[in-house]
C-alpha positions in Angstrom: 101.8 149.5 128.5 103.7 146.8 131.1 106.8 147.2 128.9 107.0 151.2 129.0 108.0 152.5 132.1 106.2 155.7 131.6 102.9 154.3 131.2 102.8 151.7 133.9 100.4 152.9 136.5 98.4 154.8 133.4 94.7 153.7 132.5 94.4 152.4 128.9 93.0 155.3 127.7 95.9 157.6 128.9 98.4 154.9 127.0 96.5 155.1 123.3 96.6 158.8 123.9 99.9 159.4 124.5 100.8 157.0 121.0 98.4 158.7 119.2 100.6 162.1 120.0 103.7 159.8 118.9 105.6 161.3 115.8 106.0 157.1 115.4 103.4 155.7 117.3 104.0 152.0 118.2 101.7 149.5 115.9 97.8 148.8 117.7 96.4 145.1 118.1 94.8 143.9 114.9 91.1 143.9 114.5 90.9 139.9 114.4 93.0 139.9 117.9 91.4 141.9 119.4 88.3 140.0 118.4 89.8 136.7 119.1 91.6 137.3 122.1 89.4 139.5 124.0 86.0 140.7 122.7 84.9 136.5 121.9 85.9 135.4 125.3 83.3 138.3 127.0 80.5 138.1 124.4 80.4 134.2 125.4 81.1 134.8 129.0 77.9 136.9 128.9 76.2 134.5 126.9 76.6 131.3 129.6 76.0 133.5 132.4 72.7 134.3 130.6 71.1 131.2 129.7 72.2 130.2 133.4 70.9 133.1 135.2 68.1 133.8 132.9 69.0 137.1 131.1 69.5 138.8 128.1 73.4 138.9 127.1 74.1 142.5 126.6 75.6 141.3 123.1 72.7 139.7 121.9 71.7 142.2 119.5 74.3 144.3 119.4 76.3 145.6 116.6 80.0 146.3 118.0 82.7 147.4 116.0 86.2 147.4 116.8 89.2 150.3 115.9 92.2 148.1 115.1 94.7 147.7 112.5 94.2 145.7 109.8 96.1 142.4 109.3 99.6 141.5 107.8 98.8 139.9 104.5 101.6 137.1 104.3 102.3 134.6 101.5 102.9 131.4 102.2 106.4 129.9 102.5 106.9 127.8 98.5 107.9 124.5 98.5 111.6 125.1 97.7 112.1 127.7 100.7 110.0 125.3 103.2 112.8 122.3 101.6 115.5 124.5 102.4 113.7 125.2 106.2 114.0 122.0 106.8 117.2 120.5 105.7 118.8 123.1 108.4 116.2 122.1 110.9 117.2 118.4 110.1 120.5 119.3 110.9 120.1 120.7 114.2 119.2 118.6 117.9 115.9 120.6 118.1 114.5 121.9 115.2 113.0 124.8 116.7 116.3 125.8 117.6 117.8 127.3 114.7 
């Protein structure tokens, strides 16, 4: 949304609509980031301020399911392409800096 400059100032729900309308829509966080990065973070959030103030964490019992796009199945790099990886990287000040 911060990147397009006709959806800044939009809610989030006015952003997925307008890529859902997309002949191309741009690609939607993963399930397991959206997990990770956002969803985790609340459900323990809740869960300290509960035991602290005595509550029940609203996701103690319940069953939420998330509408995100599956993962990128990747192979692993093979020994003679990681080799090759880093005999540039060897070669350079910074490695990163290929």
């Amino acid at each position: 949304m911060s990147v397009v400059p006709h959806l800044k100032g939009r809610t989030h729900q006015q952003a997925a609509d307008y890529n859902e309308r997309l002949k191309i829509p741009r690609p939607t966080m993963t399930t397991k980031t959206i997990e990770t990065n956002y969803f985790s973070p609340l459900k323990h959030f809740f869960r300290q301020m509960a035991v602290e103030h005595r509550f029940q964490s609203p996701f103690g019992d319940a069953d939420v399911r998330m509408d995100g796009r599956s993962s990128v199945k990747r192979q692993p790099f093979k020994v003679g392409q990681l080799n090759i990886w880093f005999a540039h990287a060897a070669q350079e000040g910074r490695g990163e800096m290929m």
